[in-house]
C-alpha positions in Angstrom: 57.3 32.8 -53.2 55.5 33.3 -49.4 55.5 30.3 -47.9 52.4 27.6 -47.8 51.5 27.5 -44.2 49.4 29.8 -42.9 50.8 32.6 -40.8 49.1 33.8 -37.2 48.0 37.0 -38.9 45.8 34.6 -41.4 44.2 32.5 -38.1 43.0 35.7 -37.2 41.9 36.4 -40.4 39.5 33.5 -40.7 38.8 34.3 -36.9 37.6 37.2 -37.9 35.9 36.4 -41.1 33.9 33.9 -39.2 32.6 36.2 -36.3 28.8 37.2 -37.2 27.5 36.5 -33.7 25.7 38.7 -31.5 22.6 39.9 -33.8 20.5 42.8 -32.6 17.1 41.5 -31.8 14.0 42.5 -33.2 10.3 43.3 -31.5 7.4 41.8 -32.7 6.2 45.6 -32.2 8.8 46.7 -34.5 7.9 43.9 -37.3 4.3 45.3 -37.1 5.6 48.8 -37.3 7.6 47.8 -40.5 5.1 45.6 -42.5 2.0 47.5 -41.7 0.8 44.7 -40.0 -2.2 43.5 -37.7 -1.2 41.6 -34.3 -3.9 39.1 -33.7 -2.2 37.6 -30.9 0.5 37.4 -28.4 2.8 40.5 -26.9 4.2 43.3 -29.0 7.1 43.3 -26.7 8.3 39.9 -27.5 12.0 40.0 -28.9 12.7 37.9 -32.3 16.1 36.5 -32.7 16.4 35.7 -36.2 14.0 35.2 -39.3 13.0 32.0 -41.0 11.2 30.8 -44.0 11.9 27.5 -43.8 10.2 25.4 -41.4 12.2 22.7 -40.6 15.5 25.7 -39.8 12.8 27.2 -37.3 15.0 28.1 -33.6 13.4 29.3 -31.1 12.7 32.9 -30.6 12.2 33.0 -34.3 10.0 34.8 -36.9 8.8 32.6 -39.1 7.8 33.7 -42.3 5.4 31.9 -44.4 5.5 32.5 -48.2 3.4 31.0 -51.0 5.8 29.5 -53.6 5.0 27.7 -56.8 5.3 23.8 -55.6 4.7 24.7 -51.6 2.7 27.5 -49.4 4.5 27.9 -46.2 0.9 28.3 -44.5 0.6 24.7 -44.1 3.7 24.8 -42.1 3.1 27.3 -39.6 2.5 24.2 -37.0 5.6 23.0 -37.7 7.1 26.6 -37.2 5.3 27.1 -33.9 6.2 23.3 -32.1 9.4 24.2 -33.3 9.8 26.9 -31.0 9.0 30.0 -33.1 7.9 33.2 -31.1 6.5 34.8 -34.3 4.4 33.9 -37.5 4.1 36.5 -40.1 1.5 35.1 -42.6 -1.2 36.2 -44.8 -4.1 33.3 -43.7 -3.5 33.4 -40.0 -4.4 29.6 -38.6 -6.4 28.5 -35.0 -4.2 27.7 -32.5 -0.8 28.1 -32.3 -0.4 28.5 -28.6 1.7 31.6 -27.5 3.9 32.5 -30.8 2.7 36.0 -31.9 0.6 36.3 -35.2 1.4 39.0 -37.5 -0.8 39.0 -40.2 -0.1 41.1 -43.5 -1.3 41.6 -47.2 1.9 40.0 -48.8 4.7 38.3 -46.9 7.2 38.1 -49.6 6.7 42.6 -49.4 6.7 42.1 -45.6 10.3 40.6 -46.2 11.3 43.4 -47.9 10.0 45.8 -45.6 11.4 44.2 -42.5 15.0 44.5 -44.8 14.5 48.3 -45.4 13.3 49.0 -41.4 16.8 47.2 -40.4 18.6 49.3 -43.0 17.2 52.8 -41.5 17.6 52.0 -38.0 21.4 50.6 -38.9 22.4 52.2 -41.8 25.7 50.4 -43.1 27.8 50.5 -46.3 26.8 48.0 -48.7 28.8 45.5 -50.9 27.0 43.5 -53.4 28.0 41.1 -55.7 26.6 39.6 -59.1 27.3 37.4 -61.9 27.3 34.1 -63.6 30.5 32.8 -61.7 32.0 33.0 -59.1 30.0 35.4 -56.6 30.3 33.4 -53.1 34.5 33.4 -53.2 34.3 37.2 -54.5 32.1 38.1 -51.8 34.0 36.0 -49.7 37.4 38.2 -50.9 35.7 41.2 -50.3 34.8 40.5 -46.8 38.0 39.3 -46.1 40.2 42.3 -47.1 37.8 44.9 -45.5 37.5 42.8 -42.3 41.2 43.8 -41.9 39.8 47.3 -40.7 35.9 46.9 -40.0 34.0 44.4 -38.7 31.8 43.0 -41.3 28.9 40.9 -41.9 28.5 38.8 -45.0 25.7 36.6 -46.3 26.4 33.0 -46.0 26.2 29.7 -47.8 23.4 30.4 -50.2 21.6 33.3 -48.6 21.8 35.2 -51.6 18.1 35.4 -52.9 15.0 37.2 -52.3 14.7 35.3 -49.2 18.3 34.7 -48.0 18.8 38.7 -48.1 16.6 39.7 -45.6 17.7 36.5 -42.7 21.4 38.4 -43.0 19.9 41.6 -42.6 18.1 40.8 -40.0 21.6 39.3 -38.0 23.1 42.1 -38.6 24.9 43.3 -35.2 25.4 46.7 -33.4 29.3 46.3 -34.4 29.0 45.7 -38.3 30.5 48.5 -40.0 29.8 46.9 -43.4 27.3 44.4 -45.1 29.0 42.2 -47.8 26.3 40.2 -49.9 25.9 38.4 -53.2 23.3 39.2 -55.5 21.4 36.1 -57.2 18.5 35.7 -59.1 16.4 33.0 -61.8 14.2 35.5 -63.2 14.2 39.4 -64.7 13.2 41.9 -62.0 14.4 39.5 -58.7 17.6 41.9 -58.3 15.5 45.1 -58.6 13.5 44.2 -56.3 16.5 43.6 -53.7 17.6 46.6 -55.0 14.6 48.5 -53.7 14.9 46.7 -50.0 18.6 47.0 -49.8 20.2 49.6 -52.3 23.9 48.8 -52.4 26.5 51.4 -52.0 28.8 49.2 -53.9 27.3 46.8 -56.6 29.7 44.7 -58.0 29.7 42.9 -61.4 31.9 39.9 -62.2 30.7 38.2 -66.0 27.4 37.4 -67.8 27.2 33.6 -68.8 25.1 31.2 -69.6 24.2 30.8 -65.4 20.5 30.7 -65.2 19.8 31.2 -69.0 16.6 28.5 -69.2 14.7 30.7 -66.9 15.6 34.2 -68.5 15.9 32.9 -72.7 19.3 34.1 -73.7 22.6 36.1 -72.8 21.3 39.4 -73.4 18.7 39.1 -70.8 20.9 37.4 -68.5 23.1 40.4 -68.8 19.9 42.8 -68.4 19.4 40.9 -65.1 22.4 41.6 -64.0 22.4 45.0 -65.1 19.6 45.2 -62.6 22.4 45.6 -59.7 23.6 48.7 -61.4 20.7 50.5 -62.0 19.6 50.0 -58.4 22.8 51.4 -56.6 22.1 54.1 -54.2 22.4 57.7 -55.2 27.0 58.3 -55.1 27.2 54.5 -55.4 30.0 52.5 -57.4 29.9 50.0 -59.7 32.5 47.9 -60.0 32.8 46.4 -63.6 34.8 43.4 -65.4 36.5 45.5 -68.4 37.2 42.1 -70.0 33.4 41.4 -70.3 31.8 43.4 -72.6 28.7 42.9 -71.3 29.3 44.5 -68.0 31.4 46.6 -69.2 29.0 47.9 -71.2 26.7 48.5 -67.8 29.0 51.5 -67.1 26.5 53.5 -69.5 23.6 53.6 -66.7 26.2 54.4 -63.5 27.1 58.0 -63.0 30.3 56.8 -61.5 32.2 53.1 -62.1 35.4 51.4 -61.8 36.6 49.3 -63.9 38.9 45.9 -63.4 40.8 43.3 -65.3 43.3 42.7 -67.4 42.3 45.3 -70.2 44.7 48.3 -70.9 42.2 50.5 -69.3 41.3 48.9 -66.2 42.0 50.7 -63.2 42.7 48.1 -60.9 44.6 45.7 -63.2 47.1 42.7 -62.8 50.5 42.9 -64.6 53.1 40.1 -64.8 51.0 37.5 -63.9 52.2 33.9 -62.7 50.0 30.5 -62.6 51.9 28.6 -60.0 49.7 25.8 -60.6 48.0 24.7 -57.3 49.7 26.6 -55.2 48.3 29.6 -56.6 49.0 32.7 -58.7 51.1 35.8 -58.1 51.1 39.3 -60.1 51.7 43.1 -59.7 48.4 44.9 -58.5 48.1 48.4 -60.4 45.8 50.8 -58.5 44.9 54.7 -58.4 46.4 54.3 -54.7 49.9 52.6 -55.9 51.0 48.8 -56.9 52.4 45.8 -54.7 53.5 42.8 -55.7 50.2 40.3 -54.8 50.8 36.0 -54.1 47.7 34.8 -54.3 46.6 31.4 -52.4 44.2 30.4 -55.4 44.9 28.8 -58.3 43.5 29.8 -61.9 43.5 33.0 -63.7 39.6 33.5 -62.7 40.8 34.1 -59.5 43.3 36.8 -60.1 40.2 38.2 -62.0 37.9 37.7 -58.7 41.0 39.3 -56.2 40.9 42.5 -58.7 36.7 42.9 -58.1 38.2 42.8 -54.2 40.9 45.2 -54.8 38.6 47.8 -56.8 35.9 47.8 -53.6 38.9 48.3 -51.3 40.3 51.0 -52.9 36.9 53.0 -52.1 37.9 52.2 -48.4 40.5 54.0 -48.3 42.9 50.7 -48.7 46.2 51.4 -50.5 48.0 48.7 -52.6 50.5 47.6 -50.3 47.6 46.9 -47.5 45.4 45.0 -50.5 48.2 42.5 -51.1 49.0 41.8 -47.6 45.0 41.0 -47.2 45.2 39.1 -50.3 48.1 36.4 -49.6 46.0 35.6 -46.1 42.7 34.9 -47.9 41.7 30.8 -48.5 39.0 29.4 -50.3 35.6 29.0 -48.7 34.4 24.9 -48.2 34.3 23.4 -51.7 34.8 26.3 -54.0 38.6 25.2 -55.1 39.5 23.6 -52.1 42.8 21.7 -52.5 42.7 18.7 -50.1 44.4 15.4 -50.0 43.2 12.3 -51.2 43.6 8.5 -50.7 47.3 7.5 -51.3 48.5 10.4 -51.7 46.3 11.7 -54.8 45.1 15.5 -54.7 41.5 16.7 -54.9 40.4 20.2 -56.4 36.9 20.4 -54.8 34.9 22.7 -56.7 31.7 20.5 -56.0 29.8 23.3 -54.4 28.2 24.7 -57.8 28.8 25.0 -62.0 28.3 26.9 -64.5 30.1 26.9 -68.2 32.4 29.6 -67.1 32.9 28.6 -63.6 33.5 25.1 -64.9 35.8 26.1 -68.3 37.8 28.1 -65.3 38.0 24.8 -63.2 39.1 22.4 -66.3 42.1 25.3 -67.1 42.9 24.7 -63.1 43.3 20.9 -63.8 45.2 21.8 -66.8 48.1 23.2 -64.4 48.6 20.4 -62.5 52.1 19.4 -62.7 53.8 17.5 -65.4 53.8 13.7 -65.1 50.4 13.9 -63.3 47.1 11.9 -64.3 44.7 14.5 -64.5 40.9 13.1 -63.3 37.9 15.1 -64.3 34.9 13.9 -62.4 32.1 16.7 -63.7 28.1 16.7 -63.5 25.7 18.1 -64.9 25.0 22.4 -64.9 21.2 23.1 -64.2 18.9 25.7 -65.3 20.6 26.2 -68.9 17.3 25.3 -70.8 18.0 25.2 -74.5 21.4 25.8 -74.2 22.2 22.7 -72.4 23.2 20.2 -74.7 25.5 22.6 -76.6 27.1 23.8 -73.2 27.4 20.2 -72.3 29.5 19.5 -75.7 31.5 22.5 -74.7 32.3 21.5 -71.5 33.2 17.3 -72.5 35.2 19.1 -75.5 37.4 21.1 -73.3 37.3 18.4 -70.8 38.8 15.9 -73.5 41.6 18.4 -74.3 42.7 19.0 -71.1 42.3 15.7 -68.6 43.7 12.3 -68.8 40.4 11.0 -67.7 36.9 12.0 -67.6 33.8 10.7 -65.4 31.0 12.1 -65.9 27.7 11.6 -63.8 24.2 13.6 -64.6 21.8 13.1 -67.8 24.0 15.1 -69.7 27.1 13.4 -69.0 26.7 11.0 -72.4 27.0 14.1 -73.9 30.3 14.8 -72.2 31.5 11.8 -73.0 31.2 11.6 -76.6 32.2 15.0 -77.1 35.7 14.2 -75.2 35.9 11.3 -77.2 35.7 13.4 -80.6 38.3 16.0 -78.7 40.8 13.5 -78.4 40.2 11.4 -75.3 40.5 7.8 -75.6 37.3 5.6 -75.4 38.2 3.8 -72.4 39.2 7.1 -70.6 36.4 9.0 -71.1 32.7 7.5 -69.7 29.5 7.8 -67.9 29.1 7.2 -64.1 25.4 6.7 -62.4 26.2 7.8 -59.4 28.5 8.6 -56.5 29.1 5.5 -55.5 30.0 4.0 -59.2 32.6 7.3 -59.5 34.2 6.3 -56.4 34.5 2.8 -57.5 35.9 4.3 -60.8 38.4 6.6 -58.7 40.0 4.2 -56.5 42.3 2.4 -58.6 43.6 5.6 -59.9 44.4 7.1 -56.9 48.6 8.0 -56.3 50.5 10.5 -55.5 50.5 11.5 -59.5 47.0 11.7 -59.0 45.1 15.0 -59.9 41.1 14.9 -59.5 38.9 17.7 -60.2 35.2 17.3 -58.7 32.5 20.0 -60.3 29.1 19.8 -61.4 25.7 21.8 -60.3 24.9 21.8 -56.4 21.6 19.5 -57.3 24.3 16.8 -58.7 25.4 16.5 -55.0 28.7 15.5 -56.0 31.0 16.5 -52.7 30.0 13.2 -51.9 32.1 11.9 -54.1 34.7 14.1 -52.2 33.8 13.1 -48.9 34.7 9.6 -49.8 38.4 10.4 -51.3 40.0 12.6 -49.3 42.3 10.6 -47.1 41.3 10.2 -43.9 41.8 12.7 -40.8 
């Protein structure tokens, strides 16, 4: 087995993963040019940084975007925009007096967005990697950006700039340099990939599961799945979509793309794993089969989801020209991105799998079987909120969740208005009563967490980003 520390080749790895600097700027000439916009004041030959449609993020030499959403209209902000140091506002109402920011009005902003995303992609054509499903998107994308920086230099979205909005401000950052754009995908509602489809057709579209992620806005799996599907039927003309073959959902999608690849675990997968190894923690290792070869892989991730989520990598790499040998190598110097199955220490000695970032019933049934490989002996601590935006399906994916949760942790804590739910449905699994029960907050978890905290210790934190629970984490790691 490699060894744990990180080499020099993987500092400059991250170094490189992490350098998105230098974005080519953008005239307030060109913006008009692009959304078919009126200037009503200020100098066409102003240059515009970067793109904003939130307010309160506003730097200066910005473009601030103001968009009418359901709950807020960012008209009413355009003052805060402008004092904090925007040089452009692209709105629909213009307002009186904002000093010397230029005012770009248009018919729509949300299809000035759009159109400022195409206009970058025609003056800077790049490759494009994108990335959909119910879970696990961010360290796929992530993966991805990570094996191909080891050739090109490539700009990724970041964080959660993955929606309608968040597309466009990494398009916009893109730099003179970037040989490839890596991006996820995400969407609440039918249509909302089609229409990033339209702005930014990917030359790769990548596919990792349909779940239950986002089902109360969309009604059911099918058209969570016909969603998704979206990503294929919007890849440019030659493009390749990447498919799970042990999802029969997307594997189904390879019906509308002329040309596909398919990944897994299946028999008929072209880039599949063979001979895989769950070395709990530490990670996993396997033999990666490919078109161009096979190499034996040791992966820095723990869980069998993630072998699933390197194999999405491998398949995009593959249409880089990468052989296998070059897709391991990549592989073993990839780590986690903050709070997506972070392994860090915790008071006296415990551990801490930080998966706090989001949740999802798959991303979360993946994170429970991650707990289950902790080593023998160890107290295993579930701490898990609530998953949003599952509408009907809620309670049932709740009683899922405490079920599995009951089968395969010591002790569970839950925290959210679901976690009762949890609870009882752990206790039915198996789970003693006094080891299974409902938190109201961070601060009580913590409370909870303390006295179980040794070096036999192993906590899992996971629950929806609304539940905010890496503050739970923040106050057990052991201190720097």
């Amino acid at each position: 087995m490699p060894p744990d520390a990180a080499s020099e080749g993987d500092r400059k790895d991250r170094e490189r993963d992490s350098d998105n600097s230098g974005a080519v700027v953008m005239s307030v000439k060109e913006v008009v040019q692009a959304t078919h916009g009126r200037l009503l004041s200020g100098s066409p030959d102003v240059s515009l940084t970067e793109l904003f449609t939130d307010s309160r993020e506003v730097k200066p030499g910005g473009l601030f975007v103001a968009l009418r959403g359901e709950q807020h209209d960012g008209h009413v902000f355009i003052p805060q925009a402008v004092e904090q140091g925007a040089t452009g506002i692209l709105c629909e109402r213009p307002p009186q007096g904002i000093g010397r920011a230029a005012l770009i009005q248009v018919e729509d902003t949300r299809q000035a967005l759009f159109d400022i995303t195409a206009d970058r992609l025609r003056r800077q054509a790049l490759p494009i990697v994108a990335i959909t499903g119910s879970a696990g998107k961010t360290t796929t994308k992530d993966l991805i950006a990570h094996l191909l920086g080891r050739r090109l230099r490539v700009h990724k979205s970041e964080g959660n700039l993955n929606t309608y909005t968040g597309i466009p401000m990494t398009i916009f950052q893109m730099d003179p340099r970037d040989r490839a754009l890596v991006v996820e995908y995400a969407m609440s509602r039918a249509g909302e990939i089609r229409e990033l489809t339209m702005a930014a057709a990917p030359t790769i579209g990548v596919v990792l599961n349909v779940g239950l992620a986002h089902v109360g806005f969309l009604g059911s799996i099918d058209a969570v799945a016909a969603a998704k599907r979206e990503l294929i039927e919007g890849l440019a003309p030659g493009g390749l979509a990447v498919l799970n073959a042990d999802d029969p959902r997307v594997r189904a999608m390879s019906a509308v793309s002329r040309r596909f690849t398919l990944y897994g675990f299946a028999h008929d997968a072209a880039v599949r794993a063979d001979r895989v190894r769950l070395h709990g923690l530490e990670g996993s290792s396997f033999t990666l089969l490919t078109p161009r070869g096979k190499a034996d892989v040791y992966l820095r991730l723990p869980g069998h989801h993630s072998v699933s989520n390197a194999l999405a990598a491998a398949a995009v790499a593959l249409e880089f020209e990468f052989d296998a040998p070059a897709i391991a190598s990549a592989l073993h110097g990839f780590l986690p991105p903050s709070r997506r199955m972070n392994i860090v220490g915790g008071r006296n000695g415990a551990t801490v799998i930080d998966d706090s970032y989001n949740a999802s019933p798959g991303s979360m049934q993946a994170a429970l079987q991650v707990l289950q490989l902790a080593p023998k002996g160890s107290l295993k601590v579930a701490v898990l909120g609530d998953m949003l935006e599952l509408g009907d399906h809620a309670e049932r994916a709740h009683d899922e969740i405490g079920s599995l949760a009951g089968k395969t942790a010591d002790v569970l804590i839950a925290v959210g208005e679901y976690a009762p739910r949890m609870v009882q449905s752990a206790r039915r699994a198996g789970l003693a009563e006094e080891r299974a029960f409902v938190a109201e907050g961070a601060e009580q978890v913590v409370t909870a967490l303390v006295p179980l905290l040794t070096p036999q210790t192993q906590v899992l934190v996971k629950g929806s980003r609304g539940m905010r629970l890496e503050r739970v984490v923040e106050q057990i790691r052991q201190a720097p």
